[in-house]
TORDO-194549 format. One line per field, with one value per residue (C-alpha): residue number from 1; residue in three letters; x, y, z. Coordinates in steps of 0.1 Angstrom, whole numbers, plus 5000, padded with zeros to 4 digits. Layout:
residues N
nr [NUM|...]
rest [ALA|...]
east [X|...]
north [Y|...]
up [Z|...]
//
This chain:
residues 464
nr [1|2|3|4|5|6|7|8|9|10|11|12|13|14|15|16|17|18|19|20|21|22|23|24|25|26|27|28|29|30|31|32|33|34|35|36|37|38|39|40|41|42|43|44|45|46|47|48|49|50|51|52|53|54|55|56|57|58|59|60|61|62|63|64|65|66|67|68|69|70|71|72|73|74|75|76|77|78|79|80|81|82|83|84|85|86|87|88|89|90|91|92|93|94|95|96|97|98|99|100|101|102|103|104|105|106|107|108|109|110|111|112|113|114|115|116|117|118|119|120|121|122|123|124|125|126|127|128|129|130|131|132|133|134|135|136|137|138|139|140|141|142|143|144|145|146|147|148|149|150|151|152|153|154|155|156|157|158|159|160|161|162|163|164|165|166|167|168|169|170|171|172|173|174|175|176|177|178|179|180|181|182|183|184|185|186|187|188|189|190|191|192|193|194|195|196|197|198|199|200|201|202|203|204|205|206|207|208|209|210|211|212|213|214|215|216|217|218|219|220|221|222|223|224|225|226|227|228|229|230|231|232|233|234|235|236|237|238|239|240|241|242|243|244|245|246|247|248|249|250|251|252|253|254|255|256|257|258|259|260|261|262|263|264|265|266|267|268|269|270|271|272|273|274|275|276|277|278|279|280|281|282|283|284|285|286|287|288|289|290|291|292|293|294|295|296|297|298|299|300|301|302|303|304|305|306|307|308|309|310|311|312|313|314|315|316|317|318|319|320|321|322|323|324|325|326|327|328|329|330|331|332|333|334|335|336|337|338|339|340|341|342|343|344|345|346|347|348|349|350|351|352|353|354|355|356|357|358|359|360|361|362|363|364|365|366|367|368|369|370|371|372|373|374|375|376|377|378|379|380|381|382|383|384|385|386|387|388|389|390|391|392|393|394|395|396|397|398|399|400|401|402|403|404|405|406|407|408|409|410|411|412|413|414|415|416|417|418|419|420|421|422|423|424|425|426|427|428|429|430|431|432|433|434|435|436|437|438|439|440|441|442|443|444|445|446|447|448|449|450|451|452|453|454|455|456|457|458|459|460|461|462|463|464]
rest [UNK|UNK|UNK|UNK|UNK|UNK|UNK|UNK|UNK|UNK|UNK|UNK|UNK|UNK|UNK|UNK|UNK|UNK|UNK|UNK|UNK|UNK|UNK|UNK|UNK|UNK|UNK|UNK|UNK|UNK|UNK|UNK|UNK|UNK|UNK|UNK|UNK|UNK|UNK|UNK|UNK|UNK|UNK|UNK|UNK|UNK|UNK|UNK|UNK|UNK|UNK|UNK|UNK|UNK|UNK|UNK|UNK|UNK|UNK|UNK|UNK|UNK|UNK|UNK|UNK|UNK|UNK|UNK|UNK|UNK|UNK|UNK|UNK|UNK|UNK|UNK|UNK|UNK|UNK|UNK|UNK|UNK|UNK|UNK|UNK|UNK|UNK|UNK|UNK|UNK|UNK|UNK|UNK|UNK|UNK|UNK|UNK|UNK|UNK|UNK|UNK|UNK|UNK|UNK|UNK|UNK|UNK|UNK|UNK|UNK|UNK|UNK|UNK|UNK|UNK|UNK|UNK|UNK|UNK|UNK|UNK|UNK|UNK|UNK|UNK|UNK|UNK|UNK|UNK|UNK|UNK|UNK|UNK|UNK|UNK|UNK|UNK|UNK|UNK|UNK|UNK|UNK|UNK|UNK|UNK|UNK|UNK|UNK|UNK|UNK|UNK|UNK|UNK|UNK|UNK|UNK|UNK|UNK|UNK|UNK|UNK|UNK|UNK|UNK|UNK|UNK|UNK|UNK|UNK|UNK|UNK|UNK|UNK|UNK|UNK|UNK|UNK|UNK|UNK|UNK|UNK|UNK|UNK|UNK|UNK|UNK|UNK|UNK|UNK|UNK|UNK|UNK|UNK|UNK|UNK|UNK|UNK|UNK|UNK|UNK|UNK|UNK|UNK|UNK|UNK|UNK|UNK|UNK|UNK|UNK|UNK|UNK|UNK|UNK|UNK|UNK|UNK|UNK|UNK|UNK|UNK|UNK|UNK|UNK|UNK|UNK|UNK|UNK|UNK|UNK|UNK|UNK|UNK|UNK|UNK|UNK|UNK|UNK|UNK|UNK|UNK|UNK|UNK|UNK|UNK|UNK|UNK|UNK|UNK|UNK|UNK|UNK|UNK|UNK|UNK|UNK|UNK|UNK|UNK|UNK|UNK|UNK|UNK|UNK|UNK|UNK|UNK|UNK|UNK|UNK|UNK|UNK|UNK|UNK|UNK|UNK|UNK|UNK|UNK|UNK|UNK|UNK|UNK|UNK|UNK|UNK|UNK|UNK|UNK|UNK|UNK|UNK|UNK|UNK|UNK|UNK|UNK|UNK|UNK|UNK|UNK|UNK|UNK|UNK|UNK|UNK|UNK|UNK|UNK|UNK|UNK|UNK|UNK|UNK|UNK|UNK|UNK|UNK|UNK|UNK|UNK|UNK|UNK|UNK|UNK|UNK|UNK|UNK|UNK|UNK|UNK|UNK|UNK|UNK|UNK|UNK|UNK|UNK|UNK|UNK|UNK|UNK|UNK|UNK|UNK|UNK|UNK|UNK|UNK|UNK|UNK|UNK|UNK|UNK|UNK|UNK|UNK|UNK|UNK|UNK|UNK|UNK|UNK|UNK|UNK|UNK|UNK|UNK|UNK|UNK|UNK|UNK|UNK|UNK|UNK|UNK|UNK|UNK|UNK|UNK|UNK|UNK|UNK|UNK|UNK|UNK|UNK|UNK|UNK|UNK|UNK|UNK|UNK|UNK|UNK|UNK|UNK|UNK|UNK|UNK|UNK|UNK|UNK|UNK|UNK|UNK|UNK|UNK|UNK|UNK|UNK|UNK|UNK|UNK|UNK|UNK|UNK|UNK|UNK|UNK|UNK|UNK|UNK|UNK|UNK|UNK|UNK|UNK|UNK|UNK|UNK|UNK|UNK|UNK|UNK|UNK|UNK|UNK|UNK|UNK|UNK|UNK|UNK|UNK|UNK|UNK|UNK|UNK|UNK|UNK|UNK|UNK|UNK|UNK|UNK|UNK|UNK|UNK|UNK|UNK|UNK|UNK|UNK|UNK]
east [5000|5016|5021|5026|5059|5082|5115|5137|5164|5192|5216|5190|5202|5234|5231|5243|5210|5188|5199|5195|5182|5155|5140|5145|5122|5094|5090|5083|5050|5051|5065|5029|5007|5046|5058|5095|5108|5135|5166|5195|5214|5215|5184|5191|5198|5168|5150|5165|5154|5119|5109|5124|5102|5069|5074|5084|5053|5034|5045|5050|5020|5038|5012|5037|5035|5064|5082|5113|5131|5164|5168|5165|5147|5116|5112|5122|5088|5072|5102|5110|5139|5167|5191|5223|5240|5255|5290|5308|5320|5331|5343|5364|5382|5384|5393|5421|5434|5435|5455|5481|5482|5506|5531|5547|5558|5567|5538|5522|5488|5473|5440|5433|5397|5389|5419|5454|5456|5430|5403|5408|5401|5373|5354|5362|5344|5316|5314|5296|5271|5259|5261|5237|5211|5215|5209|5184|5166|5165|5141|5121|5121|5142|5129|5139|5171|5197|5209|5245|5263|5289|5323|5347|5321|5329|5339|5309|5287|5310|5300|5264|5267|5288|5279|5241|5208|5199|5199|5226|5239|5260|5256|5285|5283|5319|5312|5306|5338|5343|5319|5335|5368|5353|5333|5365|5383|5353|5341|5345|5332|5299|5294|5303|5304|5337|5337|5368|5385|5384|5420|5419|5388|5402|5377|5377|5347|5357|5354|5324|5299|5324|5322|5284|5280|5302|5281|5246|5255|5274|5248|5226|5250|5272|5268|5299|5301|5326|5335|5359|5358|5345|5367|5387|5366|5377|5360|5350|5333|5326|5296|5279|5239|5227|5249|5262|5298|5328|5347|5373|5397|5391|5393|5423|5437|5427|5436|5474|5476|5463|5480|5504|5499|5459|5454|5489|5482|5458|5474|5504|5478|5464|5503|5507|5476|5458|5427|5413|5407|5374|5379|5405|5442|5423|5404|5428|5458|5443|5445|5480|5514|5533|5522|5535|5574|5589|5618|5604|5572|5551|5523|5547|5551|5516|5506|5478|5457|5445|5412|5408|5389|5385|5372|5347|5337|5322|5307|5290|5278|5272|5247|5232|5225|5212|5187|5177|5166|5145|5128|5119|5105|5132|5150|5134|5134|5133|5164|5159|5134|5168|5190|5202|5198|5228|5206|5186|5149|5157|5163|5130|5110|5116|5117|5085|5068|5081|5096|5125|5158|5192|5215|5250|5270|5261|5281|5265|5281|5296|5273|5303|5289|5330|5339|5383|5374|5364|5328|5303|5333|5315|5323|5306|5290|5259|5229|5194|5163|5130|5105|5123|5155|5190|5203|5239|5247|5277|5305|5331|5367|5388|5423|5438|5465|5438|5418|5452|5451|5409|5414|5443|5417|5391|5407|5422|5385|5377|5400|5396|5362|5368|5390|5370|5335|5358|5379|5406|5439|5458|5438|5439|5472|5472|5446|5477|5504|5486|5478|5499|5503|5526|5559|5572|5561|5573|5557|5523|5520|5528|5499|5478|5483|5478|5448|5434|5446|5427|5397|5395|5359|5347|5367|5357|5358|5395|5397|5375]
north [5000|5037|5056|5098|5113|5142|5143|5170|5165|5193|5195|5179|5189|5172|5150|5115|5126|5131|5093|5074|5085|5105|5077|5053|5078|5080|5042|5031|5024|5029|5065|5071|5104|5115|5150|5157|5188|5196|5220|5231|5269|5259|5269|5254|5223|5222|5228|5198|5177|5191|5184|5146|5143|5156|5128|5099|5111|5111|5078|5055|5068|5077|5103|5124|5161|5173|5213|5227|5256|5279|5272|5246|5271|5271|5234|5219|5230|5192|5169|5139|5131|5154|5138|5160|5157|5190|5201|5237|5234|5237|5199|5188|5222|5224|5189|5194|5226|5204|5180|5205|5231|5207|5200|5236|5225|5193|5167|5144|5126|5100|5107|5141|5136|5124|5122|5141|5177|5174|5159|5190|5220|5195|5188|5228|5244|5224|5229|5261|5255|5220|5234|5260|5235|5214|5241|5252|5215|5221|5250|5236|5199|5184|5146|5143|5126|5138|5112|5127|5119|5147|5139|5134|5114|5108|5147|5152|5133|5143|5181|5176|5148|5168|5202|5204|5181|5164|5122|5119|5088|5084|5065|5052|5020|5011|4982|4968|4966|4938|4917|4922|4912|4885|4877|4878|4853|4830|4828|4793|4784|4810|4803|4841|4848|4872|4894|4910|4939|4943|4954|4968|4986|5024|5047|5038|5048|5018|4993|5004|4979|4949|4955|4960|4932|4908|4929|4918|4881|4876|4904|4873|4848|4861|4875|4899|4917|4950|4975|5003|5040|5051|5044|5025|4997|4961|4926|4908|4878|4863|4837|4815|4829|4796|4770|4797|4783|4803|4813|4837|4812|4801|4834|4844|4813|4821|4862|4847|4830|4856|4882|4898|4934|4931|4962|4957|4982|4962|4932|4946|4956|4926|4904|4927|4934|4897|4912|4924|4961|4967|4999|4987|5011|5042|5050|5030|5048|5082|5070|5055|5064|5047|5059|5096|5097|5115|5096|5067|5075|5046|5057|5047|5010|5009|5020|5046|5063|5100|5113|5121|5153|5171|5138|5139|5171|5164|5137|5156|5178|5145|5134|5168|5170|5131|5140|5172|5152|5123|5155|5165|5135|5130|5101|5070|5067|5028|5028|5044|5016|4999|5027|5023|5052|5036|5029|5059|5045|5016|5038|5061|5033|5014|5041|5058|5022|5006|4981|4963|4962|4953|4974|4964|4996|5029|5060|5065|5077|5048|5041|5005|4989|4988|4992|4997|5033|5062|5071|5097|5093|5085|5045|5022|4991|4977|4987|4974|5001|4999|5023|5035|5046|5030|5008|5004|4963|4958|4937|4946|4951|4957|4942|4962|4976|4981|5003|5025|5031|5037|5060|5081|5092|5097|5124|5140|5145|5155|5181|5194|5197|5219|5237|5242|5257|5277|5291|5280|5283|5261|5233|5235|5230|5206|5184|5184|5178|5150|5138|5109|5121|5149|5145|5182|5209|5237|5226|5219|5251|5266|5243|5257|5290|5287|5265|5298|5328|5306|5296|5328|5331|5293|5301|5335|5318|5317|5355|5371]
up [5000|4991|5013|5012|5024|5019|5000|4993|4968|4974|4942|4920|4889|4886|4855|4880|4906|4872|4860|4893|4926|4905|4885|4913|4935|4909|4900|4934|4939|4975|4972|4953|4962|4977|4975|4959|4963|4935|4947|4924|4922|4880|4870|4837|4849|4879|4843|4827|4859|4872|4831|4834|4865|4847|4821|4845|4865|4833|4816|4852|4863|4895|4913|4929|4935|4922|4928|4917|4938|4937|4969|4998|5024|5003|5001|5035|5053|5061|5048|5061|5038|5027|5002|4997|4964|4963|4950|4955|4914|4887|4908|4883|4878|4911|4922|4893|4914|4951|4931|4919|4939|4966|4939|4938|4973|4965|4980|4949|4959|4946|4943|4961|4966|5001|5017|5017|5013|4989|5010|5037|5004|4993|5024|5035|5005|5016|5048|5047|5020|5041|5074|5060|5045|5083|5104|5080|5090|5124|5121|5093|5095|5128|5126|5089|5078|5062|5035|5022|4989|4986|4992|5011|5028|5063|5065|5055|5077|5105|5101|5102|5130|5156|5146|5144|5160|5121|5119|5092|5072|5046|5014|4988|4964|4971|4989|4953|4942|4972|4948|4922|4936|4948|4918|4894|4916|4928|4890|4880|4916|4912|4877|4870|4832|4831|4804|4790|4795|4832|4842|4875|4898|4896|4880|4843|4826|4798|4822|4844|4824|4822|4858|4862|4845|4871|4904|4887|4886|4920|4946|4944|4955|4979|5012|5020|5050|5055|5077|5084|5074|5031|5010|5035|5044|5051|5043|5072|5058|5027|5024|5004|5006|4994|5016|5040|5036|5043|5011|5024|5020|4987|4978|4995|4978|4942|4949|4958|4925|4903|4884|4907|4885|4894|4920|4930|4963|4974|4973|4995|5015|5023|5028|5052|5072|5066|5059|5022|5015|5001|4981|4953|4942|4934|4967|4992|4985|4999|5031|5031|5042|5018|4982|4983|4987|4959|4951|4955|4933|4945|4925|4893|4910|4918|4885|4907|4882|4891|4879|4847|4853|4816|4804|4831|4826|4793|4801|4827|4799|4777|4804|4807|4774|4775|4802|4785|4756|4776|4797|4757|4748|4719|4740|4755|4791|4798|4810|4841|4851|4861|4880|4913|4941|4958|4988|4989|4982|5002|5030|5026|5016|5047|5070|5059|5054|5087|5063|5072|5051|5050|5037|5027|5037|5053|5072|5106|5138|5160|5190|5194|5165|5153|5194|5188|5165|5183|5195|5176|5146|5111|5104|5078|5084|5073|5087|5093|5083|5096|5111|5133|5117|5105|5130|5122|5129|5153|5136|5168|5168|5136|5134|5158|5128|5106|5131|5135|5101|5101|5134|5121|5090|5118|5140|5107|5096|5129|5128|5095|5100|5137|5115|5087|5108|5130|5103|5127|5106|5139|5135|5094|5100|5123|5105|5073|5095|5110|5071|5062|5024|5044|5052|5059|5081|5057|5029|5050|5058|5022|5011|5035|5032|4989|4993|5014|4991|4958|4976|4995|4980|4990|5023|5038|5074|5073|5066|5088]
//
């Protein structure tokens, strides 16, 4: 039986929002007689989106009221659900800029999204914009959640946990990748069809469907359970969902035989801490000591890949334009019948439904459900939703190693995000000190201080 509810969608008009969560929301026949409130600065692109909706609402024969708004203050009235997909852009420009910014002074990251230097001017531009929309909530809406996307995500989540009364959780599809580890190795044993051209798990759009098409055969086989911090996450079990057998072994068996140049990060990883890392080269090596040393240049060895941001920023048009001609009617739309919202309608149907769901990996704060990380940080672990909320599932200690590694990454967050509200250059300093991508104090607070002077106009805590 439907039943009505409230969601807000802030940053609704990016084009991966407009492709997923969006058409997952309006073909769910519970959401039915639902409101959805559309939010995006881009009026252009709020266009693109509140259009898409009118024809999905149209053609599914969905029933929801639908309203598009410049901004979030004049939709949050009555929500229950605020899902956050917003970005301080242009992201790849900018992302681009974290990234290079460190090399005048000598510090090369691998990835410079959510960790490293990078992840403090990421999370930091974003600070204000989501603190805003939070405390925003607390006036109009104080029982709704607050389901984040933005990245870094456990920065994120952090801010709006310690820093204002909102429920927050935290959703990423990385746990995936696990299965399709898994899948790859288990194949002959799961009756996996492999299909070529799968080379690693770092962000290459030319593989993404070769490894979609490994996920959609082994999600209903396998039971894999993980835990750890986003994009640092650690697999705890692997089972058998028909038998219930236990096939971490054969898997760390068949991973020790394959090709040694196959995510060759995460294989040293794993010799060393006897336990797999979930997120694969790209995302794991953020968070490491041992992949920045420029003599060295690990990220040579390990054959780390960075982002390849001017490629993604036309696809971003690409999809833009995509979306623009389905809201038209020129394009065909029954391919969002099969999108995933990475969690988010399972979460709002089974909270507003008093449902009950599993969910294979959230970001909540840690009530003990990892008990060796600190309390009230943001961990991920899977979670059970039912009317009543997200109950994060307790999985108990990490590998005591392993939860140095997770903690460190913790308390740099923490910090960054103190620094970040406070517009506390001290603790901005601290918080890249503490970073393990930096090795030298001079050159940590030359980053600093040019990551200030060029985002002076995302920053203006830092210069009042």
């Amino acid at each position: 039986m439907p039943f009505p509810t409230k969601v807000v969608v802030i940053g609704a008009g990016s084009a991966s929002f407009g492709e997923n969560t969006l058409s997952a929301l309006m073909r769910s026949p519970l959401l039915k007689g639902s409101r959805l409130a559309l939010v995006d600065r881009n009026n252009q692109h709020l266009e693109i989106v509140r259009r898409l909706a009118e024809r999905l609402n149209r053609e599914w024969n969905s029933e929801i009221h639908i309203t598009s708004h410049l901004h979030h203050k004049e939709a949050l009235d009555g929500a229950h659900f605020v899902v956050s997909a917003i970005e301080v852009g242009p992201r790849e420009q900018l992302w681009k800029s974290d990234f290079e910014i460190p090399l005048k002074y000598g510090i090369r990251q691998p990835y410079a999204e959510n960790g490293g230097p990078g992840g403090f001017a990421h999370a930091a531009r974003n600070v204000l914009p989501v603190l805003e929309i939070a405390r925003d909530m607390e006036q109009a809406c104080p029982q709704a959640w607050f389901i984040n996307f933005t990245n870094p995500m456990v920065r994120i989540c952090d801010l709006v946990n310690r820093y204002t009364k909102i429920k927050v959780v935290g959703l990423c599809h990385q746990i995936f990748i696990a299965y399709n580890f898994v899948g790859m190795m288990l194949a002959k044993e799961l009756g996996i069809d492999l299909p070529e051209g799968i080379t690693g798990m770092q962000a290459d759009v030319k593989e993404h469907a070769a490894r979609e098409q490994v996920l959609h055969q082994v999600l209903p086989l396998l039971d894999i359970r993980a835990a750890g911090t986003n994009h640092f996450s650690w697999i705890l079990s692997i089972r058998r969902r028909d038998t219930g057998e236990n096939l971490y072994p054969l898997f760390t068996e068949r991973w020790n035989s394959f090709n040694p140049q196959f995510e060759p990060l995460t294989r040293r990883v794993f010799d060393a801490f006897g336990i797999f890392p979930v997120p694969g080269d790209t995302h794991l090596c953020e968070y490491l000591p041992w992949v920045s040393d420029p003599v060295t240049k690990p990220w040579d060895k390990y054959n780390l890949r960075l982002y390849e941001w001017d490629l993604r920023a036309e696809m971003r048009e690409d999809s833009m334009a995509r979306l623009a001609s389905m809201a038209d009617g020129t394009s065909p739309i029954d391919g969002l019948r099969d999108t995933d919202s990475e969690g988010a309608l399972e979460l709002i149907e089974n909270i507003a439904g008093a449902g009950t769901h599993y969910h294979l990996a959230a970001n909540l704060p840690n009530i003990g459900q990892i008990s060796n990380l600190p309390l009230n940080s943001i961990i991920e672990t899977p979670v059970l939703v039912d009317g009543e909320g997200i109950h994060p599932v307790h999985v108990g200690p990490l590998p005591e190693p392993v939860a140095e590694l997770c903690r460190r990454e913790l308390i740099v967050a923490q910090i960054g995000i103190d620094a970040a509200v406070t517009g506390d250059r001290q603790k901005a300093l601290q918080c890249l000190l503490l970073d393990p991508v930096i090795t030298d104090f001079e050159a940590a607070k030359a980053v600093l201080e040019d990551y200030l002077t060029t985002y002076k106009v995302y920053l203006p805590q830092f210069w009042q």
